[in-house]
Structure formats: C-alpha cells, structure tokens
C-alpha positions as CSV (number, residue, x, y, z in Angstrom):
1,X,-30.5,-8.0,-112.5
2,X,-27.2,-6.4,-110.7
3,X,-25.8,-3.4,-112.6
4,X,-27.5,-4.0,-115.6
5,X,-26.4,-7.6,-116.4
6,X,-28.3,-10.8,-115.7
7,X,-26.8,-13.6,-113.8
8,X,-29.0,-15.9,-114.5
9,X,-27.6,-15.4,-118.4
10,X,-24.3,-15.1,-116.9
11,X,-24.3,-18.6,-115.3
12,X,-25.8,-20.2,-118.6
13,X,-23.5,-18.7,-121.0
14,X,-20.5,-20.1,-118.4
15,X,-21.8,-23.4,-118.3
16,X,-21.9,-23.3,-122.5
17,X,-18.8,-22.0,-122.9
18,X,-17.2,-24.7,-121.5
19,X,-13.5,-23.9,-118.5
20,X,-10.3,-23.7,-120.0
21,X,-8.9,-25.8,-116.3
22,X,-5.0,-26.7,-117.2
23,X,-4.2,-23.9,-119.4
24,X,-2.0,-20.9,-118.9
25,X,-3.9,-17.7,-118.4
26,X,-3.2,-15.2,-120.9
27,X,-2.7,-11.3,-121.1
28,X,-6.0,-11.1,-122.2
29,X,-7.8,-12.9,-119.1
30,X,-5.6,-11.5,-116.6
31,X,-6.9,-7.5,-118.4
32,X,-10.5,-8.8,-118.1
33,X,-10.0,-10.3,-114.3
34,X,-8.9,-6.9,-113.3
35,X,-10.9,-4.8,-115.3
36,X,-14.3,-7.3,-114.0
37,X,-13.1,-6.9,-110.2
38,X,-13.0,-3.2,-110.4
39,X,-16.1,-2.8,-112.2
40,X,-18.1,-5.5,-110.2
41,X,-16.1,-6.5,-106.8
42,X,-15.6,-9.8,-105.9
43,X,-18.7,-11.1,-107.3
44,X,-16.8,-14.0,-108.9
45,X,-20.0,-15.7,-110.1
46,X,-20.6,-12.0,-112.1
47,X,-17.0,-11.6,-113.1
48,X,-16.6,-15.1,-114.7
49,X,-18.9,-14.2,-116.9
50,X,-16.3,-11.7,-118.6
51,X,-13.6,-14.4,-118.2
52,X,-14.2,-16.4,-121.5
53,X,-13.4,-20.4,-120.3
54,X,-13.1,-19.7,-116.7
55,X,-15.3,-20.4,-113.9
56,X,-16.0,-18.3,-110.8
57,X,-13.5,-20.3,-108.9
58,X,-10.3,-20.2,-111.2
59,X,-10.9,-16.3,-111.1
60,X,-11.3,-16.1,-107.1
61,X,-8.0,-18.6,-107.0
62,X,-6.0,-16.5,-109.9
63,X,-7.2,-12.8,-108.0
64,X,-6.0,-13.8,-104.6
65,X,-3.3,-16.2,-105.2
66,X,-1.8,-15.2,-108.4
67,X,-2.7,-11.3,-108.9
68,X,-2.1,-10.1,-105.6
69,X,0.9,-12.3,-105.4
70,X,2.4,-10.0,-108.0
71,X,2.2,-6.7,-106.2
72,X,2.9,-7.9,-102.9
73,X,5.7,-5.9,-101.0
74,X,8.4,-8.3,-99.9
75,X,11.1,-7.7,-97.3
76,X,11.7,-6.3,-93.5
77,X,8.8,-4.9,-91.8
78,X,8.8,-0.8,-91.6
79,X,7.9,0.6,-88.7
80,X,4.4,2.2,-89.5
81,X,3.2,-1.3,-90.5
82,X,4.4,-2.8,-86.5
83,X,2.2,0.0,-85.5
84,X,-0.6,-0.9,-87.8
85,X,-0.8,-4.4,-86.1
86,X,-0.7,-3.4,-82.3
C-alpha cells in the first residue's frame, strides 16, 4: 500500500473499466489529473486510477504534453532566464 490506497486494486479496477483512447478529455478528467498529480506526484500508474477510462499513459501524455502546454510562457527570453542557463 502507498498513501493508503492499493495499487494492486488500482491496476485491476483500470483494466475493468475499460480506456476511453479517441475521445476528447473533459472538464471533469482534466480536474482529477490535476488534483491526482498534486496529491500523488507522477505516479501515473496511481493517478490513473482516479482518471475513470484512462490509462497511466494517456495521463503522463495529457500532463506533459497538453497541461503544461497550457501554462507555458511564450515569447522573447528575459534576462534572468539567460542567466538561469549559463
């Protein structure tokens, strides 16, 4: 057990529930994704498990690729950030 929730359960009841691979992700999933990563990390395995339909994989892809996409700052460098990188 980790935190109080069994992943062994966790990995049956995704497997049952069947992945929901084509559809649109809605309000609803993107709330638990981020609610799940802040509670648990990125324990995807652990977080699909609050994802109704989707696997550990679609929430990795959608956290990093989608989710951060959204918040990303766009546009000409400042100059604190140069200095971060030398």
């Amino acid at each position: 057990k980790k935190k109080g929730f069994d992943l062994d359960g966790a990995i049956v009841a995704a497997h049952q529930r069947g992945t929901t691979a084509g559809e649109r992700w809605t309000q609803e999933e993107n709330d638990a994704l981020a609610a799940a990563v802040e509670e648990h990390g990125h324990n995807w395995t652990l977080i699909a498990a609050f994802v109704a339909g989707r696997t550990a994989e679609q929430c990795s892809y959608r956290w990093y690729y989608q989710h951060a996409y959204v918040y990303a700052k766009r546009g000409p460098w400042e100059s604190y950030e140069d200095g971060l990188l030398t």
